[in-house]
BAFI-918129 format. One line per field, with one value per residue (C-alpha): residue number from 1; x, y, z. Coordinates in nm, 4 decimals. Example, Ala and Ser with C-alpha at 12.3 -4.5 7.8 and 13.67 -1.06 7.14 Angstrom:
pos: 1; 2;
px: 1.2300; 1.3670;
py: -0.4500; -0.1060;
pz: 0.7800; 0.7140;
//
This chain:
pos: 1; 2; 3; 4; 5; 6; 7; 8; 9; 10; 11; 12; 13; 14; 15; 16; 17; 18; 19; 20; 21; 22; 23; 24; 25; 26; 27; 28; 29; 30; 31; 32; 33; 34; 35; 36; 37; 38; 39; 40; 41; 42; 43; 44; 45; 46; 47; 48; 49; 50; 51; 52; 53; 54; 55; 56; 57; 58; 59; 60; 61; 62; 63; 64; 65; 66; 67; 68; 69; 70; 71; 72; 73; 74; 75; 76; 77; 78; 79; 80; 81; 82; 83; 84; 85; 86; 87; 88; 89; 90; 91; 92; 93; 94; 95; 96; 97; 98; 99; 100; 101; 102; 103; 104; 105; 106; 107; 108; 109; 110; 111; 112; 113; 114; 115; 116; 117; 118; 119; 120; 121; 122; 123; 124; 125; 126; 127; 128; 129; 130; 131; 132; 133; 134; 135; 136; 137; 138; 139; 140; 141; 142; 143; 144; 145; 146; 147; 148; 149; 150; 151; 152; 153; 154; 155; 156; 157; 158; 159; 160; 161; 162; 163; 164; 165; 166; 167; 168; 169; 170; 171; 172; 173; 174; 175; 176; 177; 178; 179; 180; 181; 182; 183; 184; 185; 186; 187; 188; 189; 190; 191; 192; 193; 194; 195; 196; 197; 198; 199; 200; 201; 202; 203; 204; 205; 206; 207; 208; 209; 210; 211; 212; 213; 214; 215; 216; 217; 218; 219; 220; 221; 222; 223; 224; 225; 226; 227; 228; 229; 230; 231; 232; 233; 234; 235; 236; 237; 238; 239; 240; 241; 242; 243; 244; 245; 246; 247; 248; 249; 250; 251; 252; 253; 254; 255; 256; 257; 258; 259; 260; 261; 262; 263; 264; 265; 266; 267; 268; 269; 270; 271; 272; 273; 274; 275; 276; 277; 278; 279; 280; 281; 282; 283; 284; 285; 286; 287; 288; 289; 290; 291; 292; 293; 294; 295; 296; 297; 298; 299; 300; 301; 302; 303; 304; 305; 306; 307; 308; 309; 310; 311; 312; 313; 314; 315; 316; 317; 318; 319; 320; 321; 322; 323; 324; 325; 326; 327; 328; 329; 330; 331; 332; 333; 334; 335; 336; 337; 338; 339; 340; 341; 342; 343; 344; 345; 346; 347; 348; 349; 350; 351; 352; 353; 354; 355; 356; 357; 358;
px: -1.4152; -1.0995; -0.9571; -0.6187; -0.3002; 0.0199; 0.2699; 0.6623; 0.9539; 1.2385; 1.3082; 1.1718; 0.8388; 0.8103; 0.8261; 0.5926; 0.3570; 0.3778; 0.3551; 0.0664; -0.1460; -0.0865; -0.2510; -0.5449; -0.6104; -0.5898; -0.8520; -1.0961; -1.0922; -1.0954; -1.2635; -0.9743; -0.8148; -0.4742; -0.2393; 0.1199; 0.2558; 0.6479; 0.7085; 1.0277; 1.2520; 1.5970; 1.5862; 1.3298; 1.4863; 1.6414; 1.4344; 1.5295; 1.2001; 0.9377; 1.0916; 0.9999; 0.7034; 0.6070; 0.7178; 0.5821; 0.3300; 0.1592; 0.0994; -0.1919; -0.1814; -0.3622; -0.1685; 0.2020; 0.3282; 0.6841; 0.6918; 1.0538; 1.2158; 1.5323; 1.5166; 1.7071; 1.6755; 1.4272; 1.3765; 1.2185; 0.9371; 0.8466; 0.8964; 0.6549; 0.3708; 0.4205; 0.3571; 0.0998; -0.1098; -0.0674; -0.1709; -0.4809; -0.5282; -0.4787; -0.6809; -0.9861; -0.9329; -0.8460; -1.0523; -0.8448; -1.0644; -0.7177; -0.3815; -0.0383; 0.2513; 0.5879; 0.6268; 0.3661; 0.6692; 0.6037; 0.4516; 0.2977; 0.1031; -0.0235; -0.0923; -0.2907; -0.4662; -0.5749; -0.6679; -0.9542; -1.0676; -1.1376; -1.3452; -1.5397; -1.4122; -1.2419; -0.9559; -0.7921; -0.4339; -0.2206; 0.1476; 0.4048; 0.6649; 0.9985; 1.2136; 1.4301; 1.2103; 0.9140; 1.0282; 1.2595; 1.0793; 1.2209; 1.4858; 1.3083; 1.4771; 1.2489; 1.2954; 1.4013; 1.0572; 0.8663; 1.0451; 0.9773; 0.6600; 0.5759; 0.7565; 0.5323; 0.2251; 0.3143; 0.4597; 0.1631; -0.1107; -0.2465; -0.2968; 0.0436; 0.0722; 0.4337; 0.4577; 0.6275; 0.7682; 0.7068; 0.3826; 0.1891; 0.0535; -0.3936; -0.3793; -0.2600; -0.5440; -0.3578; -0.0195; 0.1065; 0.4306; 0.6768; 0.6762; 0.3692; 0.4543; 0.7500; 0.6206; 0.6752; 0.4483; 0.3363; 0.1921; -0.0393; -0.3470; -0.3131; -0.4949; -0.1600; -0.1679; 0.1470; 0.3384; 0.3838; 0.7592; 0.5473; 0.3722; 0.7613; 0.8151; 0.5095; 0.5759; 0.4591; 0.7091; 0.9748; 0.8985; 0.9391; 1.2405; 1.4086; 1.2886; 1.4883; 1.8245; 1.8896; 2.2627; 2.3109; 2.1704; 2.5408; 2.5946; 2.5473; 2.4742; 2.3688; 2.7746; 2.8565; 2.8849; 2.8942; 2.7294; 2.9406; 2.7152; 2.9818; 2.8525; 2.8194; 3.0920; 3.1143; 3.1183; 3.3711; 3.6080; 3.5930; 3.7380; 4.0755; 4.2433; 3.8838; 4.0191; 4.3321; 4.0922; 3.8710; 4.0748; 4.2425; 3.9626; 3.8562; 4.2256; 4.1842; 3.8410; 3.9095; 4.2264; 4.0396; 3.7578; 3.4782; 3.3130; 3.2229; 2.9826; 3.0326; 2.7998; 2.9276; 2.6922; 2.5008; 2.6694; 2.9951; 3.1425; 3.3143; 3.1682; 3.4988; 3.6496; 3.8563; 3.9313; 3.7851; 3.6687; 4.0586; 4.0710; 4.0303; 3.6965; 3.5165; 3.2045; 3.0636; 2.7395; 2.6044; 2.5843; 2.2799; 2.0462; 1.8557; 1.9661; 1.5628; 1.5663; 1.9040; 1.7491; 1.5776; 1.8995; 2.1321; 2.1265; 2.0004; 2.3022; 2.4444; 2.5874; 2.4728; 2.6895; 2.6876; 2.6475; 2.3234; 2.0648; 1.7230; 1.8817; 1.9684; 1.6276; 1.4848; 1.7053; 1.5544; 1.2511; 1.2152; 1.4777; 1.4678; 1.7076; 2.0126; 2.3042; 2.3008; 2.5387; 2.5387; 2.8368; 2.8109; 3.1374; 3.1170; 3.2488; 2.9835; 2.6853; 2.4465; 2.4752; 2.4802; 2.1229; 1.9974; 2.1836; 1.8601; 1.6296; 1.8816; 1.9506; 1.5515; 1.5005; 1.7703; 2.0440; 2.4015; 2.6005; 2.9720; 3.2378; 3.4549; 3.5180; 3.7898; 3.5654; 3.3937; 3.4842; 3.2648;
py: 7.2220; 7.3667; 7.6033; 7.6893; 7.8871; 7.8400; 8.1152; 7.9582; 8.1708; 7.9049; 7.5546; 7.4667; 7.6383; 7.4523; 7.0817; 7.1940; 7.3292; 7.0305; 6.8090; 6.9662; 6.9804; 6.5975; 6.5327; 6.7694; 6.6117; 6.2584; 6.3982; 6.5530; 6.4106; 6.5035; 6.8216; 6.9706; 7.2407; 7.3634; 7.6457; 7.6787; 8.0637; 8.0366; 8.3995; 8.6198; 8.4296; 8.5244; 8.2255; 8.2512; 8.0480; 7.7271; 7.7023; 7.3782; 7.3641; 7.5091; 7.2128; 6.9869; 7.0904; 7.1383; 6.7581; 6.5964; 6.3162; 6.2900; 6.6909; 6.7939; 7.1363; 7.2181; 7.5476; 7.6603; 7.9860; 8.2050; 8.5713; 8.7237; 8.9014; 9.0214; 9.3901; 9.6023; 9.9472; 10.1700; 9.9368; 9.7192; 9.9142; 9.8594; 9.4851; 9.4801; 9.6861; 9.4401; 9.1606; 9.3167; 9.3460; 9.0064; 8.8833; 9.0639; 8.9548; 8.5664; 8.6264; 8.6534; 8.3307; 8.1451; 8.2601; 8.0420; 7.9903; 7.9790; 8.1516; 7.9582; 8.1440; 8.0491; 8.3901; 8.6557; 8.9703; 8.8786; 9.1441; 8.9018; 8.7137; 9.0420; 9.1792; 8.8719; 8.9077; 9.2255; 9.2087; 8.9226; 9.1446; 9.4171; 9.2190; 9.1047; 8.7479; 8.6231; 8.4144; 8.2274; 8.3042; 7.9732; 8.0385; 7.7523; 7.6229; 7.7839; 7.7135; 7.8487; 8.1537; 8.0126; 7.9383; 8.1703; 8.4503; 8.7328; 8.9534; 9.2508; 9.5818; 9.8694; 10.1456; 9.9470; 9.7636; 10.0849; 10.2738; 10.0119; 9.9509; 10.3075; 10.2945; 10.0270; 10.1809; 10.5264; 10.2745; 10.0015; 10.0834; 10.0706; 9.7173; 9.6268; 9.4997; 9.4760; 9.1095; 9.0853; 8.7372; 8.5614; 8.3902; 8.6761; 8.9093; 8.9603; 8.7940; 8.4475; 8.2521; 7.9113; 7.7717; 7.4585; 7.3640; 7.0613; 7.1156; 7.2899; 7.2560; 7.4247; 7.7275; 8.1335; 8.2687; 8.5278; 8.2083; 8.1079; 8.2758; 8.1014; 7.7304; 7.5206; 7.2119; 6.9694; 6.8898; 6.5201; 6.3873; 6.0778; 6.3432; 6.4286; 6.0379; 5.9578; 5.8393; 6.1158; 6.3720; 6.1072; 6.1675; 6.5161; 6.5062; 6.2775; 6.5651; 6.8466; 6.6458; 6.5014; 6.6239; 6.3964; 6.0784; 5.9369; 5.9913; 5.7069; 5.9175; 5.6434; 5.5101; 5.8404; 5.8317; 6.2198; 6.5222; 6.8684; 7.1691; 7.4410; 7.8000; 8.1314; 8.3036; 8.5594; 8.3420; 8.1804; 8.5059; 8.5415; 8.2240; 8.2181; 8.0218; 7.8364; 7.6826; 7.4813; 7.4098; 7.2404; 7.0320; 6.8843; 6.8057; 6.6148; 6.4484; 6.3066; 6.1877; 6.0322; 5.8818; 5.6857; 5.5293; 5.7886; 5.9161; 6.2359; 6.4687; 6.8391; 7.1157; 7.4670; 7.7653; 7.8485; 8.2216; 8.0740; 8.2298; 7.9113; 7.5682; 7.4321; 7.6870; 7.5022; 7.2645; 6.9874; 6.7540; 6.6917; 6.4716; 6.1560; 6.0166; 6.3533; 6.4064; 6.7647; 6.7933; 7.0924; 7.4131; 7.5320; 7.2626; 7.2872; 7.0392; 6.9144; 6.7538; 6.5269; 6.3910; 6.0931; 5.9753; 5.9721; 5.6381; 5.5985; 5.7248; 5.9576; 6.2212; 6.6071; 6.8690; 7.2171; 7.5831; 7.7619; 7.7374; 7.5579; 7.3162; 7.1364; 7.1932; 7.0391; 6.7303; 6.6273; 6.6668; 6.4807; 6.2068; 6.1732; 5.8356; 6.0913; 6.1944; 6.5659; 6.8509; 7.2130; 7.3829; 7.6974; 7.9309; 8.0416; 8.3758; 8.4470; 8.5866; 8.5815; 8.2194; 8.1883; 8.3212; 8.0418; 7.7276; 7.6848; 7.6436; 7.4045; 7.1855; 7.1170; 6.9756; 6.7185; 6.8394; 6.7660; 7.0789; 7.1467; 7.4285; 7.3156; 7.0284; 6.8885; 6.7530; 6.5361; 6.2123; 6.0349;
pz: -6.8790; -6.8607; -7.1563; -7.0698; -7.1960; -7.1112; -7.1321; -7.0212; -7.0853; -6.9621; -7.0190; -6.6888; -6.7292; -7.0627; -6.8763; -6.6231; -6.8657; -7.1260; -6.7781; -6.6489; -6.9714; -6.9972; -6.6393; -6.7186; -7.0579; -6.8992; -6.6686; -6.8583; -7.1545; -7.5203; -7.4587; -7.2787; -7.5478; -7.3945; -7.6481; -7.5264; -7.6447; -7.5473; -7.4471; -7.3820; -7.6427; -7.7789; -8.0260; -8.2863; -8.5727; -8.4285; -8.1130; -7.9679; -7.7500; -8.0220; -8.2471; -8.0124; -7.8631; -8.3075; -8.3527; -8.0143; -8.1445; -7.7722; -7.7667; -7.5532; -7.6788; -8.0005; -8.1030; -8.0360; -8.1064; -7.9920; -7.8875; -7.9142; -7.6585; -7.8442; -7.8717; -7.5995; -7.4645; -7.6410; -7.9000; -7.6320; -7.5670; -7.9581; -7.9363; -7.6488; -7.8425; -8.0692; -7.8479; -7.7259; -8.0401; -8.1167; -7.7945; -7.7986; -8.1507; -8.0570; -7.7909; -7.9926; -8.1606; -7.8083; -7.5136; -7.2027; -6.8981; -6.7302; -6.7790; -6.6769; -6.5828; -6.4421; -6.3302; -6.2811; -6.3639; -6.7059; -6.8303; -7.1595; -6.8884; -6.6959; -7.0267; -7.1248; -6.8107; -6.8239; -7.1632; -7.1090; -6.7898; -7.0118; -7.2648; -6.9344; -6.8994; -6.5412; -6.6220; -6.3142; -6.2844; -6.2551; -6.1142; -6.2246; -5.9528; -6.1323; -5.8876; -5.5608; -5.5349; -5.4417; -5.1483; -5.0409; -5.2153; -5.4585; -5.3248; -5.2240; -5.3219; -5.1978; -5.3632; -5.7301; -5.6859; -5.6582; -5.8871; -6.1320; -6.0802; -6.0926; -6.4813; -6.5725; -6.5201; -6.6848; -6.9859; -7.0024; -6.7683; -6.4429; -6.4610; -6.4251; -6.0689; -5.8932; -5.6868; -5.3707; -5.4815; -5.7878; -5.7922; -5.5131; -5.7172; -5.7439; -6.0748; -5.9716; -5.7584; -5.7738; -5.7544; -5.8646; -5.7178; -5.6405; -5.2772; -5.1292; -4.7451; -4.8162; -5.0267; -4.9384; -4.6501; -4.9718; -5.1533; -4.8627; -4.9544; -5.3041; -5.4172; -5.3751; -5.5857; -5.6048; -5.9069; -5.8228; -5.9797; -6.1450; -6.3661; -6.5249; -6.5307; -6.7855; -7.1272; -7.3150; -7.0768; -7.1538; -7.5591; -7.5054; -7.3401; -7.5887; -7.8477; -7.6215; -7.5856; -7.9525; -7.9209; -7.6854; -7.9167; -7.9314; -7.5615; -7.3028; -7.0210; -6.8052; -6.7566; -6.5440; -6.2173; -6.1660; -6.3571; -6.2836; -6.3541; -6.4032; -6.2290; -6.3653; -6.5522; -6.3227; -6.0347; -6.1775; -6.1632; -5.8599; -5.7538; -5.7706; -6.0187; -6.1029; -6.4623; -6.3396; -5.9826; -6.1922; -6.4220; -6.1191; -5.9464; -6.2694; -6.2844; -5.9640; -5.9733; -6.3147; -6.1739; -5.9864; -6.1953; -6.2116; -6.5690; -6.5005; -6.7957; -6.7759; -6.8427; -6.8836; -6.7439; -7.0666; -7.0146; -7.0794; -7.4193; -7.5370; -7.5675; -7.3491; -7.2401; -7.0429; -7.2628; -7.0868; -7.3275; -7.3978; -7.0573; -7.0109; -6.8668; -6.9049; -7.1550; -7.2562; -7.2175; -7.4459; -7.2366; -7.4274; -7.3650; -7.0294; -6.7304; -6.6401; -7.0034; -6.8938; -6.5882; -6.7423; -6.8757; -6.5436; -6.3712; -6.0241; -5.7413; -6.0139; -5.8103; -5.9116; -5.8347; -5.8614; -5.7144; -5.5916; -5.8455; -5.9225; -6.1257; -5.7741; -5.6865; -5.9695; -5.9672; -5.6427; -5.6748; -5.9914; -5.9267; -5.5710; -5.6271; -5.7738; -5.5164; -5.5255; -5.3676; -5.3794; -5.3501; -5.0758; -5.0614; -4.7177; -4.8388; -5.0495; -4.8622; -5.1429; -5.1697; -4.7820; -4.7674; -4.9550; -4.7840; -4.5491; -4.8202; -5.0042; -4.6501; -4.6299; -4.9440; -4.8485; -5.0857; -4.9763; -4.8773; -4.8985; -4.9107; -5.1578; -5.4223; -5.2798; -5.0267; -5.2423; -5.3203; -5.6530;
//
C-alpha cells in the first residue's frame, strides 16, 4: 500500500500533487495515507494554497505542513539547516514509501531522500510533470552545473546529486507527466505514467480550485472571449514602447466586441501598472494567483494568449477545447529555442499581437 509524500514548491506542483493523491486514494482505498509538505515558500502567513489545501473538505492528504524559503545569501544556508532538522524530525513520525517531487534540484526532496536511505529504508523517487522542461530539458551550463554541484556537496553532503534536466537524477525511478511520448530523451530510463486531463476535471480538483481563486468570486470569467497573460517585467523592457502597445491592442479588440481578462506577470511591481482596468471591456485578473487554478472557469473557445512559458503548456493539456497562442519574438533567441516544443503540442504561434484577431 502506498505511503506517500508530496513535496510541491509552485502552484502547479500543488494541483498535480492534490490531483494525483485523489486517483491513488480512489484506487486503493482507505488505507492510502498521503502528507503534502509545501516546500521553498516566500509566503508563510497568508498562503493562499496552504489555506486551501487546510480548508479542502475532499483532502486525501492527512497532514499539511509549509517550509519557508525566505532567507537570502548567508542567511540561507541557516534557513536550510533548519529545514533540514525538521525534515528529519517529521520524518520519524511519517515514514513515505514514496517521495513526490516536481523537481528533483530541490534540495528538501534530495535531503528527504537521503535521509530515509540512511535510516535503511528505499523510498521510490516520483518526479511531477512541471512543465516546458520536461521536454525540452534544463538549459545545460557546463561549468555553472559543476561548479555548483561541487558547492553542494562541500555545503550538504555527498548525497546531493546534480540532474542533467529536471526529473533525471538516481533518486527519481518514476515520472508522471501530461505527455509521456513527448518527454526528454534523459527521462527514458524512468517509469513514465500519464497525468490524464480528466484527473484535473474531477469534483474534488474542481473544490480545490474554487478554494485557490476566491478573489475572483464576483468575477464571471466565463463571458470573456480572450485571457491576456502579460510576460515578464523584464521582457517587457525590452520591447519597445510595450505599455501604450498593449493598451491599443486592447482598444481595438474591445472596439469590436471582445471581453478580454488580464493577468499581469506576478513580477510586476504594481497590480495595473498600466492602468488597464480603467478600459472598457477589460477585467484584472489578480497577478498573484496562479493561471492552472483559472482554467475551470474559461468557457470552451476562450482564446489564451501569452509569451513562452508553461502556463501555455498547461492550458492545453488540461483544456484541450481552449484557443491558445504563444507569442514568439523572432528576435529573441531564447524564446526561439523553444517554438518546436510549443508547435507539437498544437499551440498557435505568432510574432506579434497585431496578428491576432479575438
Amino acid at each position: 500500500m502506498a505511503s506517500v509524500l508530496f513535496l510541491p514548491s509552485t502552484p502547479l506542483n500543488i494541483l498535480v500533487s492534490a490531483a494525483l493523491a485523489c486517483h491513488l486514494r480512489q484506487r486503493q482505498g482507505v488505507d492510502f495515507q498521503a502528507q503534502i509538505w509545501l516546500i521553498d515558500q516566500k509566503n508563510l502567513e497568508n498562503n493562499p494554497y496552504l489555506k486551501a489545501l487546510e480548508n479542502w473538505v475532499e483532502s486525501p492528504f492527512q497532514c499539511i505542513k509549509i517550509l519557508p524559503g525566505i532567507a537570502k545569501g548567508r542567511a540561507k544556508l541557516a534557513e536550510r539547516k533548519q529545514n533540514f532538522a525538521r525534515i528529519q524530525q517529521d520524518l520519524a513520525d511519517f515514514q513515505p514509501n514514496i517521495i513526490a517531487t516536481g523537481s528533483d534540484r530541490r534540495i528538501e526532496f534530495q535531503y528527504a531522500m537521503q535521509s530515509m536511505e540512511r535510516q535503511g529504508a528505499k523510498p521510490q523517487g516520483w518526479y511531477l510533470d512541471d512543465g516546458l522542461y520536461s521536454y525540452a530539458g534544463w538549459p545545460i551550463q557546463p561549468l555553472k552545473d559543476t561548479l555548483n554541484a561541487l558547492l553542494k556537496k562541500l555545503t550538504y553532503g555527498l548525497w546531493w546529486q546534480e540532474p542533467k534536466t529536471i526529473g533525471a537524477s538516481n533518486w527519481i525511478q518514476q515520472a508522471w507527466l501530461f505527455r509521456p511520448a513527448q518527454a526528454h530523451p534523459l527521462l527514458a530510463n524512468k517509469q513514465l505514467n500519464i497525468l490524464p486531463a480528466e484527473w484535473f476535471q474531477a469534483p474534488e480538483i474542481q473544490s480545490l480550485s474554487k478554494l485557490v481563486r476566491t478573489d475572483l468570486a464576483n468575477q464571471d470569467l466565463q463571458a470573456i472571449s480572450l485571457l491576456l497573460l502579460l510576460p515578464h517585467p523584464a521582457d517587457q523592457a525590452k520591447m519597445k514602447d510595450y505599455a501604450s502597445s498593449i493598451k491599443n491592442y486592447l482598444r481595438h479588440i474591445t472596439e469590436q466586441g471582445a471581453k478580454v481578462a488580464v493577468k499581469y506577470h506576478p513580477r510586476q511591481s504594481l497590480d495595473d501598472e498600466f492602468q488597464l482596468a480603467k478600459m472598457s471591456n477589460v477585467t484584472l485578473i489578480p497577478k498573484s494567483l496562479a493561471f492552472e487554478y483559472l482554467l475551470a472557469d474559461l468557457a470552451p473557445q476562450t482564446q489564451i494568449v501569452g509569451d513562452i512559458s508553461t502556463v501555455l503548456l498547461t492550458a492545453k493539456w488540461l483544456r484541450n477545447d481552449l484557443s491558445v497562442t504563444g507569442v514568439f519574438d523572432p528576435n529573441d533567441a531564447y524564446a526561439q529555442q523553444f517554438r518546436p516544443y510549443f508547435a507539437q503540442f498544437d499551440i498557435n504561434i505568432i510574432e506579434n499581437l497585431t496578428s491576432l484577431t479575438p
